[in-house]
C-alpha positions as a printed NumPy array, in Angstrom:
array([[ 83.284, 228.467,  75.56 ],
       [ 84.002, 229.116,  71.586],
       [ 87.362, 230.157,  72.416],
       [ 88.454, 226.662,  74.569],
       [ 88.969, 223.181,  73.54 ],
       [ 90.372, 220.074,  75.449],
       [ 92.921, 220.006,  72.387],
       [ 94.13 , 223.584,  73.122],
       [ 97.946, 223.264,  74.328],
       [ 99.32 , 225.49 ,  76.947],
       [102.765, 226.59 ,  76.995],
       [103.733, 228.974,  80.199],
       [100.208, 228.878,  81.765],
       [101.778, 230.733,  84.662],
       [100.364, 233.706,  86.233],
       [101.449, 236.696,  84.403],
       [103.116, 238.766,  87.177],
       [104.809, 235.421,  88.894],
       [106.685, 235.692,  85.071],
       [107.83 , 238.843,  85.876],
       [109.136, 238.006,  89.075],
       [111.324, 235.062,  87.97 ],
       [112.724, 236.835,  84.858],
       [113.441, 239.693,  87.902],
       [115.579, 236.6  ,  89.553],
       [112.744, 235.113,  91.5  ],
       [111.93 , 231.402,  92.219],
       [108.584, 229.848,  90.793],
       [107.142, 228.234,  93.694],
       [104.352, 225.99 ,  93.322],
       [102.173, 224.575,  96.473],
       [ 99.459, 221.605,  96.573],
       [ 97.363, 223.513,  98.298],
       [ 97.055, 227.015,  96.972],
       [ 98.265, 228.935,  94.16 ],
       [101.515, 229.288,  92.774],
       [103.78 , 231.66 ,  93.842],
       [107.647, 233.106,  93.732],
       [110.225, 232.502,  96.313],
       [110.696, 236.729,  96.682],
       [109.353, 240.052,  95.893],
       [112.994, 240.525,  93.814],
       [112.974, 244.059,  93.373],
       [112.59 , 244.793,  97.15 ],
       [115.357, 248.077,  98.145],
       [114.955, 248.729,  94.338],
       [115.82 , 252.709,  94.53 ],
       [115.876, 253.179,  90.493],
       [113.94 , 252.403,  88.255],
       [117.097, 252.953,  85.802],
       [118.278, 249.826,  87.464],
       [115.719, 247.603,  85.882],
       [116.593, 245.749,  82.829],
       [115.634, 246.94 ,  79.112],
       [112.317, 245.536,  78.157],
       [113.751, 244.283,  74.673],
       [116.257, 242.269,  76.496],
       [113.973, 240.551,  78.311],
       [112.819, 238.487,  75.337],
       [116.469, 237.503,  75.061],
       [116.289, 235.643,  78.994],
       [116.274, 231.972,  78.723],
       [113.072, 231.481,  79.878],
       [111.312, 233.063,  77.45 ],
       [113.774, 231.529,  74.63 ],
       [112.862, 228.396,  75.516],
       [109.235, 228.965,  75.063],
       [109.26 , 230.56 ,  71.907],
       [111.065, 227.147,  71.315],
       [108.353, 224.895,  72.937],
       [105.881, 226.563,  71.241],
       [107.669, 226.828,  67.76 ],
       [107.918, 222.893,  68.017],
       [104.724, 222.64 ,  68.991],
       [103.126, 224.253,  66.134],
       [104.893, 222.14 ,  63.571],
       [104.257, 218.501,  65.387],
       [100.667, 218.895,  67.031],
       [ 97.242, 219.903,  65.871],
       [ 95.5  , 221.428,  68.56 ],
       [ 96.031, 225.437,  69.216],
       [ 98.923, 226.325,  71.128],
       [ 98.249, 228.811,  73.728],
       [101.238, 230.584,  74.36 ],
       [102.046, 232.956,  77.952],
       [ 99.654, 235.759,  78.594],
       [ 96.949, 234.064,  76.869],
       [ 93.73 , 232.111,  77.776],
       [ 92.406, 230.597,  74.958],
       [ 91.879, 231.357,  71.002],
       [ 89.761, 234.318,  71.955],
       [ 92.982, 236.664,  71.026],
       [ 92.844, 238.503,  74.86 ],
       [ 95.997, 238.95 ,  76.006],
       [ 95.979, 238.753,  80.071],
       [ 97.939, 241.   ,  82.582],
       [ 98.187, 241.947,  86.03 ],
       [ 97.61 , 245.438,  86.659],
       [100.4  , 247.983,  88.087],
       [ 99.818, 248.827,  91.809],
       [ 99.019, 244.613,  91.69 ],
       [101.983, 243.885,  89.953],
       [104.252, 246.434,  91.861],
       [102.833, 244.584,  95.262],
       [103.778, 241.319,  93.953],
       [107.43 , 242.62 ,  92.781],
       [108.11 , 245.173,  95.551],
       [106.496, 243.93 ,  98.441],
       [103.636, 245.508, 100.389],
       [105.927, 248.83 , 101.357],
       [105.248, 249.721,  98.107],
       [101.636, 251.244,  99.186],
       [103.731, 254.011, 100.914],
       [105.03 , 255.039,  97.739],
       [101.93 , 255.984,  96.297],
       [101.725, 259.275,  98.616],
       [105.456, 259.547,  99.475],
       [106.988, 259.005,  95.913],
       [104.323, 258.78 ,  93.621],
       [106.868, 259.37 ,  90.739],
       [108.477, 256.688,  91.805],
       [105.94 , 254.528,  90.648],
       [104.943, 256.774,  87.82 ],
       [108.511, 255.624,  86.329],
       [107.557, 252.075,  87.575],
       [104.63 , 251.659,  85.567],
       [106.031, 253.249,  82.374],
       [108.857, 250.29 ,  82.298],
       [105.898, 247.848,  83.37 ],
       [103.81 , 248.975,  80.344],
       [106.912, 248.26 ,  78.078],
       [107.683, 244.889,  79.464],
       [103.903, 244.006,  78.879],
       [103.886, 245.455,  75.2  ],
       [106.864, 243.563,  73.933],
       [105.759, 240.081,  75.652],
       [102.872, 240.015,  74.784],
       [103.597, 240.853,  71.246],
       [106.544, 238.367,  71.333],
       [104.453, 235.574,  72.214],
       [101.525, 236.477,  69.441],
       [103.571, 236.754,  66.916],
       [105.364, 233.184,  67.917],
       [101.626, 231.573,  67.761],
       [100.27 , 234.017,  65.368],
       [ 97.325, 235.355,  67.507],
       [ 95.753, 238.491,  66.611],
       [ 95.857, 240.531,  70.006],
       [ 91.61 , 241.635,  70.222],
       [ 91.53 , 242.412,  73.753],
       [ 93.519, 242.852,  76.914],
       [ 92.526, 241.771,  80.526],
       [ 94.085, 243.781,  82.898],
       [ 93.814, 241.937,  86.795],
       [ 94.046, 244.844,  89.083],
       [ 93.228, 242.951,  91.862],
       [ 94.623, 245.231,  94.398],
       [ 93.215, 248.268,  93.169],
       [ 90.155, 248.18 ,  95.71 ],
       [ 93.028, 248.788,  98.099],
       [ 93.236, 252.693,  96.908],
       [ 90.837, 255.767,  97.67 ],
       [ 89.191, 257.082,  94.422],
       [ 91.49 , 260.385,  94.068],
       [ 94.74 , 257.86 ,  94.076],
       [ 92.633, 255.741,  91.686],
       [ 91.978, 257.886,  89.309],
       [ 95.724, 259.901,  89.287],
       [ 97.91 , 256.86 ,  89.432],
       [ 95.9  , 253.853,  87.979],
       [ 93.873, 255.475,  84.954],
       [ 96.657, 256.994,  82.753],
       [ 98.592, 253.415,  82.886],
       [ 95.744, 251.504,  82.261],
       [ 94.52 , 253.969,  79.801],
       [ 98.515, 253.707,  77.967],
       [ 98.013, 250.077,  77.867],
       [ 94.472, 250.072,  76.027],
       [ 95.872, 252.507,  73.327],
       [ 99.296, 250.44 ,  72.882],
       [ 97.99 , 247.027,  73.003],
       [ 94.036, 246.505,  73.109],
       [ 90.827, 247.995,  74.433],
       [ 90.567, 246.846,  78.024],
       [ 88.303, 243.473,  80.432],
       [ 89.151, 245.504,  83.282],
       [ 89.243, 243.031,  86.921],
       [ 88.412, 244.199,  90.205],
       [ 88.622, 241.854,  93.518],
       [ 86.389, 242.126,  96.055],
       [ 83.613, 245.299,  96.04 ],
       [ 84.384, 248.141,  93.761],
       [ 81.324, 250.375,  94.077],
       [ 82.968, 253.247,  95.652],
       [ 85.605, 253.303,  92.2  ],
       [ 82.844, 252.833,  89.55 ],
       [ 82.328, 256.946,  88.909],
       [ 86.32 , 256.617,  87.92 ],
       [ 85.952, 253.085,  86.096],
       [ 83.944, 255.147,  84.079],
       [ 86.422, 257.741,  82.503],
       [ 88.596, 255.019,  81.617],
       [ 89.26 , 255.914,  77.939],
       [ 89.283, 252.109,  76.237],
       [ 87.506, 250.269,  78.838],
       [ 85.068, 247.694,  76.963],
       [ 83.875, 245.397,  80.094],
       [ 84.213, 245.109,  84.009],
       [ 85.05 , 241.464,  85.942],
       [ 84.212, 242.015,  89.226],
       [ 84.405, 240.439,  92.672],
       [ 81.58 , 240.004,  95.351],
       [ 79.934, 242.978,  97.015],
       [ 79.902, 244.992,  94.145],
       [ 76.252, 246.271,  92.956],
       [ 74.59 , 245.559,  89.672],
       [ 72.609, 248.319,  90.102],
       [ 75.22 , 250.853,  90.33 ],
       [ 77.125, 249.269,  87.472],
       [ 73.917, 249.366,  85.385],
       [ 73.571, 253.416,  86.635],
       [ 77.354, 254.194,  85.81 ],
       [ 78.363, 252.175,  83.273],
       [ 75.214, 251.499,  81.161],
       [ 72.507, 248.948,  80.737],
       [ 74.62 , 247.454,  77.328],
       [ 78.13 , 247.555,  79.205],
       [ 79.52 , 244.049,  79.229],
       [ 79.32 , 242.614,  83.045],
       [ 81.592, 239.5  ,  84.602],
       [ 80.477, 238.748,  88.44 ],
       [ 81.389, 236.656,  90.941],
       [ 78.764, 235.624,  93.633],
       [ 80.136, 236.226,  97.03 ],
       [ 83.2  , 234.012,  98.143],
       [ 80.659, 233.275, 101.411],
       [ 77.792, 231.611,  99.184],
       [ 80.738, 229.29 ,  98.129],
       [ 82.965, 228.338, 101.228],
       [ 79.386, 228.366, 103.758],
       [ 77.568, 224.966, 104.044],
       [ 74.983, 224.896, 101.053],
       [ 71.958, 227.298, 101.637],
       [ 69.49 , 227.076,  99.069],
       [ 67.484, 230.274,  99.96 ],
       [ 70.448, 232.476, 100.295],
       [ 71.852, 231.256,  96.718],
       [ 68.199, 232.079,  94.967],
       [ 68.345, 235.584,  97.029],
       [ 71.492, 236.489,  95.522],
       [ 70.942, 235.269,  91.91 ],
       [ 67.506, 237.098,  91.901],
       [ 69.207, 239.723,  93.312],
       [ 71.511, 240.39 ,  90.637],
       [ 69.293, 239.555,  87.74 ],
       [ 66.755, 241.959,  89.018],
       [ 69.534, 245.218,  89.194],
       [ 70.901, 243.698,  85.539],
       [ 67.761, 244.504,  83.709],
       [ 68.579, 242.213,  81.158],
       [ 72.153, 243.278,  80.541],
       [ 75.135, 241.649,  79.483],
       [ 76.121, 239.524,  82.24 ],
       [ 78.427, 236.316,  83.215],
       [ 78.523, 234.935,  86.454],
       [ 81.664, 233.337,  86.827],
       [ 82.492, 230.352,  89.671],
       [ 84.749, 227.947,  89.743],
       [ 86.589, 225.462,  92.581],
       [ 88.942, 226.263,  94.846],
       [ 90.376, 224.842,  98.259],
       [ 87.942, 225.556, 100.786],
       [ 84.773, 225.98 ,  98.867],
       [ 82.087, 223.668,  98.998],
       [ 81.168, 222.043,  95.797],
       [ 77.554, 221.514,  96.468],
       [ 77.229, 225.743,  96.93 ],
       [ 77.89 , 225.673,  93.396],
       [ 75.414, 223.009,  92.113],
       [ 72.862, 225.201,  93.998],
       [ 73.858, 228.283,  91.285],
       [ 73.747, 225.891,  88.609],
       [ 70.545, 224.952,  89.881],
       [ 69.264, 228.69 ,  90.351],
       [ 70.249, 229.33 ,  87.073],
       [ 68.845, 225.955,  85.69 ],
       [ 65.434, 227.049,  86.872],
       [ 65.141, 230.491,  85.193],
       [ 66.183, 228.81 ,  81.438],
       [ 69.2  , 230.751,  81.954],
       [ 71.694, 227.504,  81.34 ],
       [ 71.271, 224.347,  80.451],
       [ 72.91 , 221.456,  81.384],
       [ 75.841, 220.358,  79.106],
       [ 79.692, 219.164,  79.09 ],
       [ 82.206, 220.795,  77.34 ]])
């Protein structure tokens, strides 16, 4: 938590593809009861890519003027850090969504078929996508002067692909991106076992942030007993009424395929889940001296 502060002051803390969409023409739709959205996938029927606007320009839409201007302002009247768009925190990790995830979210789910029937297509898709991210996310460091150190790239969709499609489509972008902007915290929903022999040849990838389902062990094999680890216990432990045994089974579980690794488990709230699921992990952890209790 070095990176965070309560003083910390967030300017566009908007999901990084829903930015996309509503320089793309979109809507920013926000809900009370689940995340924030846009109104449209606005580059739906999209049959060129030539058709898309220059990356530059899109530093010039009014959106992203009036950040640089909130966040100018910002730095000259208040003390704490400003955290600008794409960011987290002081850490310097820029954050993205990756390019099948961010295609989904801009094209619409048709856009699976493309990655057999027109795979060029999306080649030419990604290329513009890896521009767009490269000059935001310098734009905005350079506005809050943040040294760019790492880049998190959510490809939460990925686990949606066979390995072969994987590793021909996803690697070279993410593998672009890593070289052009920062070595890679790669994300992965759900279980991404079956990928982890192609994880591996990712050229610039410095740590995994996995979902459920995924084994430690099999990491550990693959990726190395010193490769940095993020997990997230199973979304079941969290929405399911509170079961002490089955929330010590699966935190022994994992710290016994670890062996001592790097390794964050990473929780938090949402609709649906059931707080007291997650005082039982802080209490699994509490007994093995791995945290303490303590407030931020």
């Amino acid at each position: 938590m070095s990176h965070y502060s309560p003083s910390h002051l967030y300017v566009g803390g908007i999901q990084p593809n829903l930015i996309l969409g509503m320089l793309l023409g979109a809507d920013f739709v926000a809900y009370p009861h689940q995340d924030a959205d846009i109104s449209e996938a606005p580059l739906a029927g999209l049959s060129s890519i030539s058709d898309l606007p220059d990356p530059q320009l899109l530093c010039e839409a009014p959106l992203i003027r009036e950040w640089l201007r909130e966040i100018a302002l910002l730095r000259r009247t208040q003390s704490g850090a400003v955290i600008p768009p794409f960011f987290w925190d002081t850490s310097g990790r820029a954050t993205i969504h990756g390019c099948i995830t961010t295609a989904l979210k801009l094209f619409g789910q048709d856009i699976l078929l493309l990655v057999h029937d027109d795979p060029e297509f999306l080649a030419s898709f990604y290329k513009w996508y890896g521009d767009v991210c490269v000059v935001l996310i310098e734009t905005f460091a350079r506005a809050a002067e943040i040294t760019i150190r790492s880049l998190h790239i959510g490809e939460c969709s990925a686990t949606m692909l066979g390995p072969r499609e994987y590793r021909e489509t996803l690697i070279p972008q993410m593998e672009s991106l890593a070289a052009r902007i920062a070595p890679l915290r790669l994300h992965h929903c759900g279980d991404c076992t079956y990928l982890l022999q192609e994880i591996a040849l990712i050229n610039g990838l410095r740590a995994l942030d996995t979902g459920s389902g995924t084994s430690v062990s099999e990491i550990r094999r693959t990726l190395g007993l010193q490769f940095p680890l993020d997990l997230m216990p199973p979304v079941e432990l969290l929405v399911a009424a509170p079961q002490a045994a089955r929330v010590e089974s699966w935190v022994s579980t994992v710290l016994d395929e670890n062996r001592d690794g790097p390794l964050c488990l990473n929780y938090h709230l949402e609709p649906g889940y059931d707080p007291r699921s997650h005082l039982l992990l802080h209490d699994a952890l509490y007994g093995r001296g791995i945290v303490r209790p303590a407030r931020i």
